[in-house]
N, C-alpha and C positions, 0 to 999 in steps of 0.2 A: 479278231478272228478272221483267216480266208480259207474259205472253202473252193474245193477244186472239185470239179463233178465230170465223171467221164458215164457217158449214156450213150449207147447206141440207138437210132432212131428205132426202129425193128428190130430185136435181135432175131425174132421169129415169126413170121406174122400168117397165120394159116386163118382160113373158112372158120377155126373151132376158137379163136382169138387171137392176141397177142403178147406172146412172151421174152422180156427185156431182162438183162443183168446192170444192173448200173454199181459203179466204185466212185467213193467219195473219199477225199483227203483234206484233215480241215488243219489249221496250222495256230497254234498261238502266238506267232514270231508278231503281230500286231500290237502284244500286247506289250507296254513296259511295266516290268519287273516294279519299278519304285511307284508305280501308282497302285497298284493291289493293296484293297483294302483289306483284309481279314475280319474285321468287327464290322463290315456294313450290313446288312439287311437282306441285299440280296447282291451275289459278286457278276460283277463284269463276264467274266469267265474264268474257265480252270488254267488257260496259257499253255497245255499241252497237245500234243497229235493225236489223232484218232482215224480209225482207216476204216471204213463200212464199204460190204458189199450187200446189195438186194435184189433180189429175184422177185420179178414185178410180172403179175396176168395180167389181161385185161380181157375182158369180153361184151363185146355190142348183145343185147337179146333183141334186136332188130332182126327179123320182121313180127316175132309173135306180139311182143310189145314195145313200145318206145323207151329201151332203157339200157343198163348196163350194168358191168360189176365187175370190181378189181382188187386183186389180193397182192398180199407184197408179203416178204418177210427178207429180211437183215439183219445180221449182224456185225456191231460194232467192237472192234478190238482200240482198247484207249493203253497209251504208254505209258502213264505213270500209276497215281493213286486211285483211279477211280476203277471201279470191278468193268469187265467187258458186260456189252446189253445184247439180249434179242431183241431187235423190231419187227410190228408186224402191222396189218394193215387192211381192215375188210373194209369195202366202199361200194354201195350199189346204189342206182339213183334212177329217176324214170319223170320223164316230160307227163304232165300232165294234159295240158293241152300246146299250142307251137311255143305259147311267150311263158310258163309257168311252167315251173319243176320243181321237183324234192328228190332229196340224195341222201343218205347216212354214212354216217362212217365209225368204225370201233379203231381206235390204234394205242401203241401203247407199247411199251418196253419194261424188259425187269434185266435185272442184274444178273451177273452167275458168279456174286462173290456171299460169300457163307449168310452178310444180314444190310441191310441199309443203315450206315452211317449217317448220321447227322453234323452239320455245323454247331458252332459254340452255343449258337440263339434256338437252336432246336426248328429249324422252318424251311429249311435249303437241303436239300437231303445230296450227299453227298452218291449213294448209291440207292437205286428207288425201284421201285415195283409201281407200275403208272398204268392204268388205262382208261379212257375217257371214251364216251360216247357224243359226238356230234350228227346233230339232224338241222337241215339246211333248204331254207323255199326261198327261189329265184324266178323273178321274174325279169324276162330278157326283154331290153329297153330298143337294141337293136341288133346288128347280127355282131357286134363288138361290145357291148357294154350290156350288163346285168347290175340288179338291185336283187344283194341276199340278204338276209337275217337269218341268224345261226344261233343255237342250243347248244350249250357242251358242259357237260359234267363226269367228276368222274364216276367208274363202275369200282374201283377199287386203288389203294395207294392214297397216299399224300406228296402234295407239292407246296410250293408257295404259291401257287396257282389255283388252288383246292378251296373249293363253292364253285354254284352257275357262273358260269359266263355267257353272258348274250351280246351279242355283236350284230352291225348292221355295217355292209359294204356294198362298193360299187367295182364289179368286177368286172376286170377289160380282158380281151382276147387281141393279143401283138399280133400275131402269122395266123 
């Protein structure tokens, strides 16, 4: 799969926050045809185009408290078999003290085709109704590097990704 991401740094950035459009174009030309498996477990990918656009807020709550909060929502139009999805996206997070923080986030997509299809093994949903909720504590090691542990489950849907997941990373800041 290659994804193409076009973003503008600010599309708007005022006193009341910041609002961005971002387009995405993802390609299955990666994949070959003769290695798709049909009967595996879970598949590499679908091998076809899919074109999203999102309209992304963001807003600092700086100076009343140390925190922030960001909405998205997107949607993806896919070219062959799969139904077109909304995405969307709430995230608000707040320092607790300078090295320690917590963040949530709800996201999630559903389909706009009449029901979610399944694969042959019944566990790969071909079209899905998805949303999960993640809560996330970081402690920041320096001003580039944090240690998270993350909560996520879902609120509704199934995937092959469906029960807790807990994770535990080390997350760097590039620029």
């Amino acid at each position: 799969m290659i994804q193409v991401l076009i973003r503008p740094r600010n599309h708007q950035k005022t006193d009341s926050g910041a609002l961005s459009l971002q387009g995405l174009y993802k390609t299955g030309e990666a994949y070959d045809e003769e290695d798709q498996d049909f009967t595996a477990d879970i598949q590499r990918g679908d091998g076809q185009e899919d074109f999203e656009l999102k309209l992304q807020y963001g807003q600092s709550l700086y100076p009343m408290i140390p925190g922030y909060m960001n909405v998205e929502a997107g949607y993806r139009w896919r070219s062959q078999k799969y139904s077109d999805e909304f995405r969307y996206l709430v995230e608000a997070g707040i320092d607790i003290t300078k090295a320690l923080y917590l963040g949530t986030a709800n996201f999630g997509n559903g389909d706009s085709g009449p029901e979610g299809k399944l694969t042959e093994i019944d566990s790969n949903p071909y079209e899905i109704d998805l949303g999960k909720l993640e809560i996330t504590c970081g402690y920041k090691l320096s001003s580039q590097f944090a240690l998270e542990a993350s909560y996520c489950n879902e609120l509704y849907g199934a995937s092959t990704t469906q029960g807790e997941t807990w994770s535990l990373a080390l997350a760097a800041t590039l620029f």
